[in-house]
N, C-alpha and C positions, 0 to 999 in steps of 0.2 A: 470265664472265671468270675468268683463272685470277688467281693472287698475284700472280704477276711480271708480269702487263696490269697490274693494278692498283697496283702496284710503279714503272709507269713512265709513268702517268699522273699521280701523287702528286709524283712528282721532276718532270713536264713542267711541271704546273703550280703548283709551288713555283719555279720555276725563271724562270718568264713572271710569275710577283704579284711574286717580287723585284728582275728586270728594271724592271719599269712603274712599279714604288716607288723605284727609282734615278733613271729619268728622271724621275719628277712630281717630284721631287725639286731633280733638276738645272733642268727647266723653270722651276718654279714653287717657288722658295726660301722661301715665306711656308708653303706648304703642306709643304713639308718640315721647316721649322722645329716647327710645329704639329706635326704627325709624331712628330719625334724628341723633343720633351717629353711627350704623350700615351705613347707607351714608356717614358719615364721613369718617370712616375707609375703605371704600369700594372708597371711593374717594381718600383717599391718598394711595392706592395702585396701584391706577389706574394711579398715580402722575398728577391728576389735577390739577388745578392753586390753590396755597395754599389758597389765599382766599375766594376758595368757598369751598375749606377744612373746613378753622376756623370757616367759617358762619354756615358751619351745625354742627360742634362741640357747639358753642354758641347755637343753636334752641335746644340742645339737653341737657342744663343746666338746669334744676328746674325753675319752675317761681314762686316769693312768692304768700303767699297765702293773700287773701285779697287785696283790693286797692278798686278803684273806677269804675270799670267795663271795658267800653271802656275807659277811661283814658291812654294816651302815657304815663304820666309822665312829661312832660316838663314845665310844669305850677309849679309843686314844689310837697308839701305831702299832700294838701287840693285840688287838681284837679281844683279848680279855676282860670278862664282867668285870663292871666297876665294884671296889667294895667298899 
């Protein structure tokens, strides 16, 4: 195989491990959680920049249950545009 077969096998299948890691993710939120802390700690041993430490420390916190679906939050506790 030449570089660019092997060039577009590497992007296919970086492509498809971080698809699959989105959905186990979205699936299965206990595994995801487990996840995104396991990167944490795997990041600060590696001494990354702290803040991409904390941000996967943070993705790897509980999210409550309930709210408004897609909802951010920033409209208030009824998901309603601001006016």
């Amino acid at each position: 195989m030449h570089a660019s077969q092997w060039l577009q096998v590497v992007v296919a299948a970086t492509l498809v491990a971080a698809c699959a890691a989105y959905w186990l993710g979205r699936l299965f939120p206990r595994l995801g959680q487990k996840g995104w802390l396991a990167t944490a700690g795997l990041l600060r041993r590696l001494h990354a920049p702290e803040a991409l430490a904390n941000h996967a420390q943070a993705k790897s916190s509980p999210r409550p249950k309930g709210g408004c679906g897609g909802c951010s939050g920033c409209a208030g506790k009824d998901c309603r545009p601001k006016t």
